[in-house]
C-alpha positions in Angstrom: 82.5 134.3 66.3 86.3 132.6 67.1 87.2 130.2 65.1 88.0 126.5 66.3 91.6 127.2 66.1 90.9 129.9 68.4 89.2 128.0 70.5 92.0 125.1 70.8 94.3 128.1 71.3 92.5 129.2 74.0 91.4 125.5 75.6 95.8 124.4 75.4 96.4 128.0 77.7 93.7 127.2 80.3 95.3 123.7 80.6 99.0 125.0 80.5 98.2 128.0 83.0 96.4 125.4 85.5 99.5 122.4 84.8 102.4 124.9 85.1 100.5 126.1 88.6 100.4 122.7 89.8 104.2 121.9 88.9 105.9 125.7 88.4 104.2 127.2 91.6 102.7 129.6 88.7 106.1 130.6 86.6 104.5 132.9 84.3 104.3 131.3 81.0 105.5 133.7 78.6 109.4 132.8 79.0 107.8 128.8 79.2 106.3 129.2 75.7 109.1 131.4 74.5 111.4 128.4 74.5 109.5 125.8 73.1 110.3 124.9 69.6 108.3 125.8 66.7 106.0 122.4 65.4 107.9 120.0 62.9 107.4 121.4 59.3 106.4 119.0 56.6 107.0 114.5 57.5 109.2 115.8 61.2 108.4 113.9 64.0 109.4 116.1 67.0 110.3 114.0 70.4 111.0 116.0 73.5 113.5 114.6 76.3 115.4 115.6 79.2 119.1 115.2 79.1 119.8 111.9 81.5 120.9 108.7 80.5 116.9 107.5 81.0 116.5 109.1 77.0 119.1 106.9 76.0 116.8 104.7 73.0 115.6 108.0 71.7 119.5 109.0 71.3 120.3 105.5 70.3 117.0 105.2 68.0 118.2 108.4 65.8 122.4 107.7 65.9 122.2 103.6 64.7 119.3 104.7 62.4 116.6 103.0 63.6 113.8 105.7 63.0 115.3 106.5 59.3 115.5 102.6 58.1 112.1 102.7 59.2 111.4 106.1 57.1 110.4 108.4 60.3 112.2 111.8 60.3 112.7 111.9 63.7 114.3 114.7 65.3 115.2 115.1 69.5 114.4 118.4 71.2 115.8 119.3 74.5 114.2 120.6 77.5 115.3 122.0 80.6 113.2 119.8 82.7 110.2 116.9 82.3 107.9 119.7 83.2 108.7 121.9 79.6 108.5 118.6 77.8 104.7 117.8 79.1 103.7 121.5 78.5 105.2 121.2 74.8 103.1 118.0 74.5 99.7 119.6 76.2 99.9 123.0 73.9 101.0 120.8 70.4 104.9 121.5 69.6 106.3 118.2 70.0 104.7 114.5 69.0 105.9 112.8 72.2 109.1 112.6 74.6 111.5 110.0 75.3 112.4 107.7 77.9 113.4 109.8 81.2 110.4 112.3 81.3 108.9 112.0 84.7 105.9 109.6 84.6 104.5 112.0 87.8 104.6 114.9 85.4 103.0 112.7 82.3 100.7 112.2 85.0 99.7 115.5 85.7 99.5 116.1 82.5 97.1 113.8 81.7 95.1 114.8 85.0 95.0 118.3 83.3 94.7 117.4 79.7 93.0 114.2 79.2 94.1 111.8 76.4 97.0 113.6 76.0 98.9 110.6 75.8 100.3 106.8 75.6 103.0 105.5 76.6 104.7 103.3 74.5 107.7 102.4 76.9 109.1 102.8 80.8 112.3 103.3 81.8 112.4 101.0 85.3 114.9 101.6 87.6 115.9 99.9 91.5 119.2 99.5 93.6 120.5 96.8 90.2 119.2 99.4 87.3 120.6 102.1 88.3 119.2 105.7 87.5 117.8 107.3 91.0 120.5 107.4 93.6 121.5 109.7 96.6 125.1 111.8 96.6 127.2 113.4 99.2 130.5 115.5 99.4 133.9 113.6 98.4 134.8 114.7 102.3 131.0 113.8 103.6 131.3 111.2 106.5 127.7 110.4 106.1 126.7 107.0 106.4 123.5 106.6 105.6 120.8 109.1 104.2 119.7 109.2 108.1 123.3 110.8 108.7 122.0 114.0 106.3 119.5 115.2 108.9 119.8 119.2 109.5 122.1 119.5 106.3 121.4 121.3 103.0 120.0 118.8 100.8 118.8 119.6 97.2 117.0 117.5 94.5 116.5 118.1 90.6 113.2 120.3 89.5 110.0 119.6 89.2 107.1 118.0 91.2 108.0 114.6 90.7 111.6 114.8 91.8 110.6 117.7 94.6 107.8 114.8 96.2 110.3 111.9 95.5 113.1 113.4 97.6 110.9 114.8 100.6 109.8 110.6 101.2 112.9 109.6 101.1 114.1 111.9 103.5 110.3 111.0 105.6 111.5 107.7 105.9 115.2 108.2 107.0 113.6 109.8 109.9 114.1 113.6 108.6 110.8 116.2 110.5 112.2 119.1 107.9 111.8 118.0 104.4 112.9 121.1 103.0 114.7 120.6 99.7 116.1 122.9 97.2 115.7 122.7 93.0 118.3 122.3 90.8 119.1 122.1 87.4 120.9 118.1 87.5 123.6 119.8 85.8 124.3 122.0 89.1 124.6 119.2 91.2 128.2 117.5 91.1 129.4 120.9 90.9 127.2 122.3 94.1 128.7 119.1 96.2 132.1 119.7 95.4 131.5 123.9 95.9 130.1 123.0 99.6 126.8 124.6 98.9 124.7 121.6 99.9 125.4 118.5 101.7 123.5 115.5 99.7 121.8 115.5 96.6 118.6 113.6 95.2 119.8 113.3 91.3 119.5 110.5 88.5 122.1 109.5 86.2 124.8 110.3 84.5 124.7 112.7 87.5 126.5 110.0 90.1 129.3 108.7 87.3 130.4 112.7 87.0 130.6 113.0 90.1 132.5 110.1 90.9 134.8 110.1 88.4 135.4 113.9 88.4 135.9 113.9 92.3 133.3 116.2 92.8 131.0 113.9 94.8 130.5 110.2 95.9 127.4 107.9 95.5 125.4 107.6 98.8 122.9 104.7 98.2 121.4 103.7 95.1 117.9 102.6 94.1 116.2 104.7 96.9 112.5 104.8 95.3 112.3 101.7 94.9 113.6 100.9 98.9 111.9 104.2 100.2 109.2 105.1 98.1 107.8 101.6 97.1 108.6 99.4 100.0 111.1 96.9 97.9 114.4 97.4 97.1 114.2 94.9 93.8 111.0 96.9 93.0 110.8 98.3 89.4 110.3 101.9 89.7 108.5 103.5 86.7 109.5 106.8 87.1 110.3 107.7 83.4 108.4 107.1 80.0 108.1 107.5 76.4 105.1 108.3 75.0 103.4 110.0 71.8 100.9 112.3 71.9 97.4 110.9 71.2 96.7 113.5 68.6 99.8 112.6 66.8 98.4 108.6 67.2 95.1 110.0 65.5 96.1 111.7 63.0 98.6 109.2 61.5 98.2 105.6 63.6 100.1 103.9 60.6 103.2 106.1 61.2 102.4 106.0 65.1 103.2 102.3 64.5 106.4 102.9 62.9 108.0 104.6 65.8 107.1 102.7 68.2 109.0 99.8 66.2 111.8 101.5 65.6 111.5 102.8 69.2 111.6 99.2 70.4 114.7 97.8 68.2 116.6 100.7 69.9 115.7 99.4 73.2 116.8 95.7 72.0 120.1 97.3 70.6 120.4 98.9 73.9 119.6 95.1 75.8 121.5 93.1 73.6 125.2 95.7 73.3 124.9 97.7 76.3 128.2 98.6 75.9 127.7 100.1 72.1 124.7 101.9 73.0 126.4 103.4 76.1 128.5 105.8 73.5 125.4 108.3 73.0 124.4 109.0 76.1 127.7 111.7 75.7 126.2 113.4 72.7 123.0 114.1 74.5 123.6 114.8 78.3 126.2 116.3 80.4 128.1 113.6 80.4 131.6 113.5 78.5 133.2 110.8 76.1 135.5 109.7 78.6 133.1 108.6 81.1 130.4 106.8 79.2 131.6 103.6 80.0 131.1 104.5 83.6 127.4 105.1 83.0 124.8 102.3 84.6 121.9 101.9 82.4 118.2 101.8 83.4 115.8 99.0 82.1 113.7 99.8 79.3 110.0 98.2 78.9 108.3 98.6 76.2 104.1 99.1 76.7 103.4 95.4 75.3 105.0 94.0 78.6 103.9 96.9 80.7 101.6 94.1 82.4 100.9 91.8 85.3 103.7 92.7 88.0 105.1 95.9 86.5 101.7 97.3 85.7 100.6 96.9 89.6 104.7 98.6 90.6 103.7 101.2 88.2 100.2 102.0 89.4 101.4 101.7 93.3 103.8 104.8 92.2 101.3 107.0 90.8 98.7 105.7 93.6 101.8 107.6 96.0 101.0 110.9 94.1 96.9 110.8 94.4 97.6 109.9 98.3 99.7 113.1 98.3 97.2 114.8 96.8 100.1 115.6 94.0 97.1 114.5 91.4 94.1 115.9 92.0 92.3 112.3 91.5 93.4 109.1 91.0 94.5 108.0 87.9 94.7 104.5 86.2 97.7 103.4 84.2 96.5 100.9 82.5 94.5 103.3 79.9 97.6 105.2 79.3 99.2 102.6 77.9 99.6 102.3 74.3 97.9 99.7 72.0 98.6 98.3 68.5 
C-alpha cells in the first residue's frame, strides 16, 4: 500500500502535468522541476518572484529588514516566469511569491489546485502606476498601437501576458493576433536588434529601454484602457500570496509576514524614492537607472474591497469569458484573512 506521502506526491504531479498543459502548451516537466529549489530547511520562509519592479516590497521587505525585525527568515527565489513560481507553489518548494506574479497564473493555479492560496497583497497598475506598457523601435514612426498592424510584435511568457497582449491588439483593430514569447529580459535588446516591431512588456522593461536607446515607450497603462474599459482603472494583474498550507501549518507566523510584508509596502508609499534602490539588486535593471523606474501601487488584502475587489474580479471574469479558466472563479475567497 503507498504511503500518504506517496500519494501527495502523486496528487501535486497530476495537478502540475494538467497546470503546465494549460500555461506551457505541455513543456515536459522534468527540466520544470529540475530548476525549482529544494524546500527551506529548518525556520526558512521561501518566497518565489519574478524579476520586475512589481516584486519590489519582497526586495524592499528583506534589504530595510522588515521580515528579520519581525524574526521571519525570509529568503527570495527567482524564477524565470510567474508560471515556475505557481508550479513551485502547487508541488510545495516555496511558501508564497511576491508582488508581480501574474494573478491569471495564481488563477489557474487555484483552478487546478484548490486552496492553494491567499493573497495577502496586489500590485495595481493603470496609465498613472505604471507597470504594463507598449514599446516600439527608437526609429519606429508608429503612432498609436493601431500603427503596429502587420508588424512583428512579441509579448513576455506565459498565459496571462500571451491573452493580455492578443486584446490589446483586438481592440486596436489588429484580425492576426499572433504574438511571440519572450523572456522580458530579451525585449529592449530584440527592439533595438530589429527582430520585432513593438513589444507587450512590464517594467523596468520601458526605463532600459529608454534610457539605453534601445527602444521608446509606446502608450502606457494599456490593460487598464484595453482590457478593462477605463484608463484610471486599477489593474490587478500581480499578487503576493502564501500558500495555504504554509497558513495552516503555522497561522501565527503566517501573520508575521504579512506584517512585515505590509510595512515594506508603507516604506515603499511613504519614500518612493529610497525604496526605488532595490529594484537594481533584483531585476535587470542597473544602479544607474533606478531612479528612472515608475512604481506600481501596492494593496494590501485588508483593502482589497469595494471598488478594487469588483476591478479585480472584472479581470479574472476576462479569463473565464476566454475560456483561459476552465470555470469561473471568485476573488473574494482568495483573499487573505487575519
Amino acid at each position: 500500500m503507498r504511503s500518504n506521502n506517496n500519494d501527495k506526491i502523486n496528487t501535486q504531479r497530476r495537478q502540475l502535468m494538467k497546470y503546465s498543459a494549460l500555461t506551457l502548451g505541455g513543456v515536459a516537466l522534468s527540466g520544470i522541476l529540475g530548476s525549482l529549489p529544494a524546500m527551506a530547511a529548518d525556520d526558512e520562509i521561501l518566497i518565489g518572484y519574478w524579476p520586475i519592479v512589481g516584486g519590489l516590497p519582497l526586495y524592499v521587505g528583506i534589504e530595510k529588514g522588515f521580515f528579520q525585525q519581525a524574526g521571519l527568515n525570509v529568503r527570495a527565489v527567482k524564477f524565470a516566469s510567474p508560471q515556475q513560481v505557481v508550479e513551485a507553489m502547487i508541488t510545495g518548494r516555496i511558501h508564497g511569491c511576491a508582488n508581480g506574479t501574474a494573478t491569471g497564473a495564481l488563477g489557474l493555479g487555484a483552478i487546478t489546485s484548490p486552496d492553494l492560496f491567499k493573497i495577502i497583497c496586489s500590485n495595481p497598475s493603470n496609465e498613472k502606476m505604471v507597470l504594463d506598457e507598449f514599446l516600439v523601435p527608437m526609429n519606429s514612426t508608429a503612432q498609436s498601437i493601431a500603427d503596429l498592424k502587420g508588424k512583428k510584435i512579441a509579448s513576455g511568457p506565459g498565459i496571462q501576458n500571451v491573452t493580455m497582449a492578443k486584446i490589446i491588439l483586438e481592440q486596436n483593430g489588429f484580425t492576426d493576433t499572433k504574438v511571440i514569447e519572450l523572456p522580458v529580459g530579451q525585449h529592449a535588446p530584440a527592439l533595438a536588434a530589429g527582430q520585432i516591431d513593438g513589444v507587450y512588456t512590464l517594467e523596468p522593461t520601458g526605463t532600459v529601454a529608454r534610457m539605453k536607446g534601445m527602444g521608446k515607450v509606446l502608450e502606457t497603462g494599456v490593460i487598464a484602457k484595453y482590457v478593462l474599459g477605463d484608463a484610471n482603472a486599477p489593474w490587478f494583474g500581480g499578487a503576493a500570496a502564501l500558500t495555504s498550507a504554509f497558513i495552516g501549518q503555522d497561522k501565527a507566523r503566517a501573520q508575521k509576514v504579512v506584517e512585515a510584508y505590509g510595512a515594506a509596502v508603507k516604506f515603499i508609499q511613504q519614500q518612493p524614492d529610497d525604496a526605488r534602490q532595490f529594484v537594481a539588486g533584483y531585476t535587470g535593471i542597473e544602479a544607474a537607472l533606478v531612479k528612472e523606474v515608475p512604481l506600481p501601487g501596492f494593496v494590501m488584502c485588508d483593502q482589497l474591497t469595494g471598488d478594487n475587489l469588483q476591478w479585480f474580479q472584472k479581470f479574472y471574469d476576462v479569463f473565464s469569458e476566454r475560456k483561459i479558466f476552465s470555470k469561473p472563479l471568485q476573488v473574494a475567497p482568495l483573499i487573505y484573512q487575519a
